[in-house]
N, C-alpha and C positions, 0 to 999 in steps of 0.2 A: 504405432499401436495397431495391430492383426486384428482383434474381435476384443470388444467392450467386456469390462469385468463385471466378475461375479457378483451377485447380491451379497455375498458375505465380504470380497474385496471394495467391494462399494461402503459398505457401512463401515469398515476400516480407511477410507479415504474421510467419511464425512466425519469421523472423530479424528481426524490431525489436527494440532493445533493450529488455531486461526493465523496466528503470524508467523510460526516457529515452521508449521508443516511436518512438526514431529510425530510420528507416525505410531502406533502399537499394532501387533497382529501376530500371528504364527508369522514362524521361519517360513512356511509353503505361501501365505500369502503375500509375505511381505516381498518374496524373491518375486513373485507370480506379476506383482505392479514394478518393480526394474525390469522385469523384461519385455512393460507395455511402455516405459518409458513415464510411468509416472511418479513412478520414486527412483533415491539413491543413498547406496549407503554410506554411511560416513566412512572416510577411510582413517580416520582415528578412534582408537578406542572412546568409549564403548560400541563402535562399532553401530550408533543408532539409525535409523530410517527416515529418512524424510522427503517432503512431495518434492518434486520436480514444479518446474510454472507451468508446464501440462496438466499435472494433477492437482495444482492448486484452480486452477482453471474448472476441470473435472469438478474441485469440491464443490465452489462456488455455485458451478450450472446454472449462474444468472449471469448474461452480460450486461456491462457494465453501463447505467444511462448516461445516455449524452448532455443530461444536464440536470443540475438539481440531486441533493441527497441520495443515497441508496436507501431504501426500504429496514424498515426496524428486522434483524433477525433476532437480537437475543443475542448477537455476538459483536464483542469490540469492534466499533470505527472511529476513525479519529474526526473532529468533528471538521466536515467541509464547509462550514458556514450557511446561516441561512435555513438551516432547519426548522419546522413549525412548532415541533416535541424536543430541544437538546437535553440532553442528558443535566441533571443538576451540575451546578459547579463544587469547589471544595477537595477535601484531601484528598478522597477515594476515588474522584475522577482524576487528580493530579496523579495517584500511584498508578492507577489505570495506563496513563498514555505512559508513563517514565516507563514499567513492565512493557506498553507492546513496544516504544522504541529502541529499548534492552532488546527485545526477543528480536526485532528487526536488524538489529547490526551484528546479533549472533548469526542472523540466517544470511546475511552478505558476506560474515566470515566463514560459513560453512559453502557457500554455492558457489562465491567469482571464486576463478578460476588461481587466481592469485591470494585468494585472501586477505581481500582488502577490503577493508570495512568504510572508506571512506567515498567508495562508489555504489551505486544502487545497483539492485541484483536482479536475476530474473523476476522473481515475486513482483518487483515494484514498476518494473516494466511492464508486466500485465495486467497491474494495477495503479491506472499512472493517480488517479483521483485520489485513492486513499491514500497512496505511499506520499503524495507531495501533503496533502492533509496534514499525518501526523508528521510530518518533516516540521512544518510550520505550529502543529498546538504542540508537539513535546517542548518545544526552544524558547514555547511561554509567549505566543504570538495569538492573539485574539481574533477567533471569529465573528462575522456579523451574526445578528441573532436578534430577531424581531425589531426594534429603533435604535439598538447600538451596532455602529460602524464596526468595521473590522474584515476581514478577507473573505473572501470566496473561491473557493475551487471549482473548476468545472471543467467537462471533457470538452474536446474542438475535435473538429475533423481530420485535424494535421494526425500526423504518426507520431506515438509517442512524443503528445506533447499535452499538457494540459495550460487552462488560463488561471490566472490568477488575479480578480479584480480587489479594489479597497477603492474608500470613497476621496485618499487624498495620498498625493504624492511622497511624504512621510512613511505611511504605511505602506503604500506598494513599494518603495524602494527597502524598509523592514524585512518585507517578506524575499524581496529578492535576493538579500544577503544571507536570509535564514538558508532557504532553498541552494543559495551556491555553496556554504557552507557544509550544508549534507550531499553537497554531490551533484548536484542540478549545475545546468546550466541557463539563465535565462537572457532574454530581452524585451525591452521593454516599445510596446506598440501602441496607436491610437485606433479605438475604436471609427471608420468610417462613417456612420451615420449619429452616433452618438457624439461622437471626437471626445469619450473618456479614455482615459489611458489604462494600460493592463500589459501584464505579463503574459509570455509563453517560456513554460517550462520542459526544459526535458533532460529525463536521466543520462548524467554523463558515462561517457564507455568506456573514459582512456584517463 
């Protein structure tokens, strides 16, 4: 990227869709962020627009914390356990995650390079928290949540790797298999000073 976009190519970055990265704007703007490298076009008809993990990155302009939930926006997450506000449970948060993990294996079929949906794709790589998150609540896997057990997400300092604790062996081996299933690869560690046990995950390449 040469020189930061437009206020107008700006405000067409922050309406892309949150999972899809699908993009709207003029013809002039939408070519203007391919040639910053933050979008690309589909090369099948219709021919649509969508962000690059640069300009998903760009949309975001928050990095991501090192621990503990991200901040309420007003836009879809999936839940990483352990929140102090979660979203109600029930149907509409069941359509909720099925929709973004639909939109998430469309946007792995449109980005790897092969089209293979059963690996994770740029997005999820630069979003290791949420993508292993909604990996683990689409597949019906339960997060902790005030006194009831259930997983946790959380970033580690490692590259491309996030943890994944539960309060018993049952579950974290649950969530290991959700997670290899969509594509992750894990194993499983003991905490040093604690000596509980926990996952590190990371998106598989190959």
């Amino acid at each position: 990227m040469t020189r930061p976009p437009t206020a107008a190519q700006r405000r067409v970055i922050e309406a892309a869709d949150p999972v899809t990265g699908r993009l709207r704007g003029t013809a002039n703007q939408l070519a203007a962020l391919v040639s910053r490298g933050l979008a690309f076009r589909h090369p099948r008809p219709p021919h649509d627009h969508f962000l690059t993990p640069a300009g998903h990155r760009m949309r975001e302009a928050v990095p991501e914390a090192p621990a503990g939930p991200a901040p309420d926006t007003g836009v879809f997450a999936a839940r990483v356990g352990g929140e102090e506000e979660p979203p109600p449970p029930g149907p509409a948060r069941r359509r909720e995650v099925h929709s973004a993990w639909q939109g998430l294996l469309e946007l792995r079929r449109m980005t790897n390079p092969d089209g293979a949906v059963d690996r994770p794709c740029g997005w999820e790589r630069a979003n290791l928290v949420r993508a292993a998150a909604l990996a683990l609540e689409a597949a019906g896997r339960r997060p902790a949540s005030g006194d009831a057990d259930g997983y946790r997400v959380r970033a580690t300092p490692q590259p491309e790797a996030v943890a994944v604790h539960a309060a018993d062996p049952r579950t974290l081996a649950a969530c290991a298999d959700t997670l290899e299933r969509a594509g992750w690869q894990t194993g499983e560690y003991t905490e040093p000073r604690t000596r509980a046990r926990y996952l590190l995950a990371s998106p598989r390449r190959v």
